[in-house]
Each structure stands twice: as structure tokens, then as C-alpha cells.
C-alpha positions as CSV (number, residue, x, y, z in Angstrom):
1,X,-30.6,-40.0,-4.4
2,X,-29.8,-43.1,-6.7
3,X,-26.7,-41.5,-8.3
4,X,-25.5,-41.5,-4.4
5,X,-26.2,-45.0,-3.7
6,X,-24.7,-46.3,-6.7
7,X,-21.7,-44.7,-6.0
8,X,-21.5,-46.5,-3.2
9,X,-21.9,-49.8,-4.8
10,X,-25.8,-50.2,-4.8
11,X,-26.8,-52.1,-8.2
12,X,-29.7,-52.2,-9.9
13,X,-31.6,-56.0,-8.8
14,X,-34.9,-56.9,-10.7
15,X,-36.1,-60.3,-8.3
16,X,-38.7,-62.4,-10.0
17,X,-40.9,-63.6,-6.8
18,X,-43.2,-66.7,-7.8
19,X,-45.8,-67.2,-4.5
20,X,-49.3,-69.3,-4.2
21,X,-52.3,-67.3,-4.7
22,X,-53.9,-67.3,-1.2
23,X,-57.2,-68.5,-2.3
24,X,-56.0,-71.2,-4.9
25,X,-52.7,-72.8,-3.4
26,X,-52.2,-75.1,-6.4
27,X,-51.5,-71.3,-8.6
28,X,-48.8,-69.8,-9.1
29,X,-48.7,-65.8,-9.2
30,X,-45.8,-63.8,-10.7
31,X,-44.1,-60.6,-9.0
32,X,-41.9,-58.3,-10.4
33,X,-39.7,-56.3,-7.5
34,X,-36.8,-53.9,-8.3
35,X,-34.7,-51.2,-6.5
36,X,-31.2,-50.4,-5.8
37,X,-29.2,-52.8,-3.4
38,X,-26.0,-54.4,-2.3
39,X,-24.8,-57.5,-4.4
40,X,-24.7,-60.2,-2.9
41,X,-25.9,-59.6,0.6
42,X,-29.2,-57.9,-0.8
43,X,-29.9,-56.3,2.0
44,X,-33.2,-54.4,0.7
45,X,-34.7,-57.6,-1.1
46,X,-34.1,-59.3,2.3
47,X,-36.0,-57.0,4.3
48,X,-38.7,-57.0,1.3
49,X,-39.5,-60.9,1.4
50,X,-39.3,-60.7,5.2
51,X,-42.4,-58.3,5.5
52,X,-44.0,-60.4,2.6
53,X,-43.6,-63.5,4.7
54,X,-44.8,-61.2,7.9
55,X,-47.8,-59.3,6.4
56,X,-49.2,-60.7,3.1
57,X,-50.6,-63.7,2.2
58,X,-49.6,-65.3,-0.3
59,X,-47.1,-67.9,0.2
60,X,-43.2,-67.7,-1.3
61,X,-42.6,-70.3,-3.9
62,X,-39.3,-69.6,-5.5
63,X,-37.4,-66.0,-6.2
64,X,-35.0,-65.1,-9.0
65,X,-32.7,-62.4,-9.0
66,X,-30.9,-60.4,-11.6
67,X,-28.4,-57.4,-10.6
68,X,-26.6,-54.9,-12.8
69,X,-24.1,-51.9,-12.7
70,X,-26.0,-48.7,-13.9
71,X,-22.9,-46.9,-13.5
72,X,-19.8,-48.3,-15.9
73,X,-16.7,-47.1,-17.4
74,X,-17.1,-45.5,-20.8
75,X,-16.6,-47.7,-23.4
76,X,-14.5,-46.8,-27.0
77,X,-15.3,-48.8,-29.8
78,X,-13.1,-48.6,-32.8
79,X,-15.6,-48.1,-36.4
80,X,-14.2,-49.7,-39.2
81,X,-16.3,-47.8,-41.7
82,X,-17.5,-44.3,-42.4
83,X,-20.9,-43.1,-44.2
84,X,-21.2,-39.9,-45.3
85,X,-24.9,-38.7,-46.1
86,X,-25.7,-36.0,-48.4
């Protein structure tokens, strides 16, 4: 299922979501959300922080968001030394 969606250009996002704790306003919680999606529409963080505005209570302060290939070319590093262990 994820090797499909990253071949279609899904990334990796890891979204940092500060919100007010419902019962103390003047505190800050931490959340930590991550899944595959679409840089840089996110389509599935979108519909996330819509049904946390809709259904929870807690109200959204500030998100971050981070997003990464999973997928990448191989890479080919040239060594410049070689150990031999007997």
C-alpha cells in the first residue's frame, strides 16, 4: 500500500500540531501526526486538522510540517581507504 503511493509522489510529512489544552487555555499541548501525502497541497494533513477543528476540542495554536522522499535514487560514494580485518 505505501510503496504504491510513493510511487505516485506521496512523501513521508511528520506535522508538529501545538493546540490549547481544553481545560487550561493558557497550555500548550504537543501532537505528533505523520502519514504519507502530497507535498505541498497536503491533502491528508488538510483533511486531518479539519476534523480536529470539527470534533475535538482542543483549540489549534500553530502547526509545523516536515516532508521527505522515502523513495530516492541510489547513491555511489567513492571510499578513499580500504581496511582489511584478519
Amino acid at each position: 500500500m505505501h510503496l504504491g503511493r510513493q510511487l505516485r509522489g506521496y512523501r513521508l510529512t511528520t506535522a508538529e500540531i501545538l493546540y490549547h489544552m481544553p481545560d487550561h487555555p493558557s497550555v500548550l499541548q504537543s501532537f505528533i501526526w505523520q502519514d504519507f501525502d502530497l507535498v505541498p497541497d497536503y491533502p491528508v494533513l488538510r483533511r486531518f486538522l479539519a476534523f480536529w477543528q470539527r470534533e475535538l476540542d482542543g483549540k489549534l495554536h500553530s502547526v509545523r510540517v516536515a516532508s521527505a522522499d522515502v523513495i530516492t535514487p541510489g547513491r555511489w560514494r567513492h571510499s578513499q581507504f580500504t581496511f582489511s580485518l584478519h
